[in-house]
C-alpha positions as CSV (number, residue, x, y, z in Angstrom):
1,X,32.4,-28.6,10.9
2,X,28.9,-27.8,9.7
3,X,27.7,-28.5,6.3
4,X,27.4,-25.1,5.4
5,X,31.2,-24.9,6.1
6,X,32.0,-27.9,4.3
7,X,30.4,-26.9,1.0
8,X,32.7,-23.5,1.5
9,X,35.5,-25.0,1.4
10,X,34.9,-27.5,-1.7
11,X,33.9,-24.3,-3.5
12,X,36.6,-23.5,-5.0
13,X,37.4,-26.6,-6.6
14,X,33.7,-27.1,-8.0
15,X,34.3,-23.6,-9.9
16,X,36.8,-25.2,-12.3
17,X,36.3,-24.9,-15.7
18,X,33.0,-22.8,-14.7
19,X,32.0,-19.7,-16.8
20,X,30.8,-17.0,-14.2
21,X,27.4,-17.1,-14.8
22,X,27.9,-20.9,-13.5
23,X,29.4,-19.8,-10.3
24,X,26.9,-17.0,-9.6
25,X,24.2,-19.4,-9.6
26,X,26.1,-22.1,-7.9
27,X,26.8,-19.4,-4.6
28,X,23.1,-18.1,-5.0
29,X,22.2,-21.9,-4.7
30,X,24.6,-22.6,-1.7
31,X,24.4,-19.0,0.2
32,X,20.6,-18.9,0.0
33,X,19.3,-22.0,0.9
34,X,18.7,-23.5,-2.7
35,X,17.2,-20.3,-3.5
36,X,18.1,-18.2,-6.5
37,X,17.5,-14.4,-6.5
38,X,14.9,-15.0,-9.1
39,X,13.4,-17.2,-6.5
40,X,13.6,-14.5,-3.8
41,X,11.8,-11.8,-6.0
42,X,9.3,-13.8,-6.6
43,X,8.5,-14.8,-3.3
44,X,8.3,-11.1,-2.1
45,X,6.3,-10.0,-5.1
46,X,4.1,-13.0,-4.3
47,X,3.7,-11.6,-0.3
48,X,3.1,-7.9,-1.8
49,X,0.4,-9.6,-4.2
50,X,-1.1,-11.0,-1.2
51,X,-1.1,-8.2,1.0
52,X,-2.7,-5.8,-1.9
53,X,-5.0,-7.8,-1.9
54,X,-6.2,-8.7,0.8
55,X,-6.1,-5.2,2.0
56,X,-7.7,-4.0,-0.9
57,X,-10.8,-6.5,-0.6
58,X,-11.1,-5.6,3.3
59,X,-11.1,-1.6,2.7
60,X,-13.1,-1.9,-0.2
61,X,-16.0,-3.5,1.8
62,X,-19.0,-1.4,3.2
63,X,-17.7,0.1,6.3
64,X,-14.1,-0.6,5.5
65,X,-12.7,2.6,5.8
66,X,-15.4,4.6,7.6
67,X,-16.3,1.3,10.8
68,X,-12.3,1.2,11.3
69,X,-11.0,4.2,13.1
70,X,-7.6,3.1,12.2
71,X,-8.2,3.9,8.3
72,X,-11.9,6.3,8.7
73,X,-10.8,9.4,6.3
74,X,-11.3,12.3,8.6
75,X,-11.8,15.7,7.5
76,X,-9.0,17.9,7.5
77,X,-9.0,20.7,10.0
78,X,-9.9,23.7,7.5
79,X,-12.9,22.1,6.2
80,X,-13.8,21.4,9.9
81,X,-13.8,25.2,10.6
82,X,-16.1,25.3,7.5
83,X,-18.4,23.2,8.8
84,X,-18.5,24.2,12.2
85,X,-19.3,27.8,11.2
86,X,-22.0,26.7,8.2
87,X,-23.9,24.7,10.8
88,X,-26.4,27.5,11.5
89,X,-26.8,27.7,7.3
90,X,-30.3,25.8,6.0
91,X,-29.2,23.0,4.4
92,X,-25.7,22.1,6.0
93,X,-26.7,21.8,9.8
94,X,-25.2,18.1,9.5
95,X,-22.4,18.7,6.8
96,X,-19.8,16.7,8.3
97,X,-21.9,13.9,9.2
98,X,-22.6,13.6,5.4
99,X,-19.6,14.6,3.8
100,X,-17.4,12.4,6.3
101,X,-19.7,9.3,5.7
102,X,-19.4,10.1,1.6
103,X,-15.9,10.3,1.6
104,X,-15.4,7.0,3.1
105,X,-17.8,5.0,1.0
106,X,-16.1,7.1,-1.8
107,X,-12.8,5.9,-0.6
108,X,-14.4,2.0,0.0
109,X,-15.8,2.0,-3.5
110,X,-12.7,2.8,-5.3
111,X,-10.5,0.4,-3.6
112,X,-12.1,-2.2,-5.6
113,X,-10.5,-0.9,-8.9
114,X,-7.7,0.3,-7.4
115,X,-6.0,-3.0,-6.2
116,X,-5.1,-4.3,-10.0
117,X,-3.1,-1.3,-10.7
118,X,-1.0,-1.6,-7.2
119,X,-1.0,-5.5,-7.7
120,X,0.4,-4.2,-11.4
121,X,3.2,-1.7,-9.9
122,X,4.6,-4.6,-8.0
123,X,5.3,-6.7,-10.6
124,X,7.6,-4.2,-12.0
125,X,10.0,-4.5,-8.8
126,X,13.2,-6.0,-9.8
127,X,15.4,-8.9,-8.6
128,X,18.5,-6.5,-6.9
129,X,15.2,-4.8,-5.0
130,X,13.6,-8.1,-3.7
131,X,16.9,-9.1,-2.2
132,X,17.9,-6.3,-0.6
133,X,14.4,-5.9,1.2
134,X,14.1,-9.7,1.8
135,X,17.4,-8.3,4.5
136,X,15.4,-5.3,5.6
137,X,13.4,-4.4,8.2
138,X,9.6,-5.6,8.9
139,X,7.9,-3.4,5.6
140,X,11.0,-2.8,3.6
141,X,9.0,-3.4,0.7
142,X,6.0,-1.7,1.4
143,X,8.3,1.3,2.1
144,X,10.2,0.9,-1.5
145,X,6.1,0.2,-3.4
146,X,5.2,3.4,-1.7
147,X,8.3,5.2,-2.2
148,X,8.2,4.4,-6.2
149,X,5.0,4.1,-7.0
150,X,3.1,6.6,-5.1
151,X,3.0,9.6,-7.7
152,X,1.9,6.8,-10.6
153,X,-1.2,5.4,-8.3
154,X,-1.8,8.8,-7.0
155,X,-2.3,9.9,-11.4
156,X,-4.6,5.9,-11.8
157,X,-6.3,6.5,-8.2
158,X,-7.2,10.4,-8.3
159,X,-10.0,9.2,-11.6
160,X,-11.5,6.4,-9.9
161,X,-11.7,8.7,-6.5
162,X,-13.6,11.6,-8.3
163,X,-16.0,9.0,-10.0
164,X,-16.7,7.2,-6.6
165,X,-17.1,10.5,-5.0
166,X,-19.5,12.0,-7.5
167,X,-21.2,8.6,-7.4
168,X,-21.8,9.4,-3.6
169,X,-22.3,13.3,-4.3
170,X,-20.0,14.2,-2.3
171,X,-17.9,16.4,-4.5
172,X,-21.1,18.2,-5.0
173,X,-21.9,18.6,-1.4
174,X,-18.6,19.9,-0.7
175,X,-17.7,22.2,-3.7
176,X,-21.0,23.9,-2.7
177,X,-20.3,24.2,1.3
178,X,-17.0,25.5,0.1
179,X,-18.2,27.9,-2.4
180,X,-20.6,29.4,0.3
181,X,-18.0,29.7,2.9
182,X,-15.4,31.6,0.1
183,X,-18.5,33.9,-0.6
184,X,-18.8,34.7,3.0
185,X,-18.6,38.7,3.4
186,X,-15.7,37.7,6.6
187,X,-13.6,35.1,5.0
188,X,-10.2,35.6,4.8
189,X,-8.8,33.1,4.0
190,X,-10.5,30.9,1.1
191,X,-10.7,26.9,1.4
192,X,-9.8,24.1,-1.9
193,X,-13.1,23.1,-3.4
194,X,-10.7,20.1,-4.3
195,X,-11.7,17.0,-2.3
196,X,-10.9,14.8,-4.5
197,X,-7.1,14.9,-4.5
198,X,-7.3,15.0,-0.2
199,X,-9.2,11.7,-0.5
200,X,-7.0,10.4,-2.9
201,X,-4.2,10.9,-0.7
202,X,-5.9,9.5,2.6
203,X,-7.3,6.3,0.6
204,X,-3.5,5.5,-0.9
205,X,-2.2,5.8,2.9
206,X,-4.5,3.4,4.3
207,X,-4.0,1.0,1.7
208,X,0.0,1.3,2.2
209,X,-0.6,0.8,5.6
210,X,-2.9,-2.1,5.4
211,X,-0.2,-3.8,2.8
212,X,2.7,-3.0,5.7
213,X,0.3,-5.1,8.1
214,X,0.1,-7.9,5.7
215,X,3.8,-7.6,5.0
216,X,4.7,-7.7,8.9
217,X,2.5,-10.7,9.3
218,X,4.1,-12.6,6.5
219,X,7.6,-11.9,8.1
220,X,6.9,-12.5,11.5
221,X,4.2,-14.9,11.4
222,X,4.8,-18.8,9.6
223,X,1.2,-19.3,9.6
224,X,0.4,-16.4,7.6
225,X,3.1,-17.8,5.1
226,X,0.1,-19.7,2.9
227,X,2.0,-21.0,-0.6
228,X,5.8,-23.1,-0.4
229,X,7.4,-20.6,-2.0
230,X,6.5,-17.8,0.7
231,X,7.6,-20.8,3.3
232,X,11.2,-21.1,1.4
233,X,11.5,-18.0,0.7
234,X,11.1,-15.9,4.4
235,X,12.3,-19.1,6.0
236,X,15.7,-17.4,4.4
237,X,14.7,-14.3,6.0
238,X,14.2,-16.8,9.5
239,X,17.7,-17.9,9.1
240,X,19.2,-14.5,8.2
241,X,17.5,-13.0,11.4
């Protein structure tokens, strides 16, 4: 008979005289590995912290977003056929060279204020979440951050977008390429002047996606698990799996 099984059976008679807060921490202690839910949120808050982070710091460098093909902001495919067609235009022969190089730094530049309002959001994740997604698959909790949180960075992100983006000029250079092609005598069909919110959206999806990476290597990888409690805590997860 294994410990484990052992401890089972002497529950019941431990529980006498217990009040049921008592026996809920008692299981949580036995079931979890000396872990107590409280201990389990904190751990996976502590991995999301990380992850933000660290992602944050790397996209936020020079060439984060734009060197990396894996996060480089691309432009969408209407403003392509703007700039394809304004290339003969003095002044915006090389539009999307500049505007796609502006966007990124814009992008790089606001993931550096950015990260305390995700790191922020986390913390508000409660203990029922954190053990549920401490059983769930490889980025369970970056899917529930970007499933709750995503409209509340998207309103704190947007600002420090436009600012980084008029800081780079490129809301400028593209509100007037835009503006152009709309007053074109043969366009029929007029573009959004609006890069900001399209930036927004691409720089929130690259951070989600660098926090999943950092997730997945927390979870798969025992190196990567750098504090104790990140070692007790997915050494659960280990056990579990």
């Amino acid at each position: 008979m294994t410990v484990r099984a052992f401890l089972l059976l002497l529950l019941p008679l431990l529980f006498l005289g217990c009040t049921s807060q008592q026996i809920n921490q008692t299981l949580n202690t036995v079931l979890n590995g000396g872990l107590t839910s409280t201990d389990i949120a904190n751990g996976l808050k502590e991995a999301l912290q990380i992850g933000a982070r660290e992602g944050a710091e790397e996209l936020s460098k020079p060439g984060g977003y734009f060197d990396d093909v894996a996060y480089r902001i691309l432009l969408p495919e209407e403003v392509r056929q703007v700039t394809d067609r304004l290339q003969g235009v003095p002044g915006f022969s090389n539009l999307e060279e500049v505007i796609l190089k502006k966007i990124n730094q814009g992008a790089e530049d606001a993931a550096t204020k950015a990260a305390p309002i995700f790191v922020d959001a986390i913390r508000q994740m409660t203990i029922q979440d954190a053990v549920g997604i401490l059983k769930g698959d490889n980025t369970a909790a970056t899917a529930y951050l970007e499933r709750t949180t995503t409209q509340a960075l998207t309103n704190e992100f947007a600002p420090v977008i436009n600012t980084s983006l008029d800081k780079y000029d490129a809301n400028k250079i593209w509100l007037d390429a835009a503006t152009a092609y709309n007053n074109f005598p043969l366009t029929r069909q007029q573009v959004n002047t609006d890069l900001g919110a399209y930036v927004t959206e691409q720089a929130l999806n690259g951070l989600f996606k660098k926090v999943a990476l950092k997730e997945i290597d927390i979870r798969q990888n025992v190196a990567a698990r750098t504090t104790e409690l990140l070692r007790r805590v997915f050494a659960q997860q280990d056990s579990v799996n």
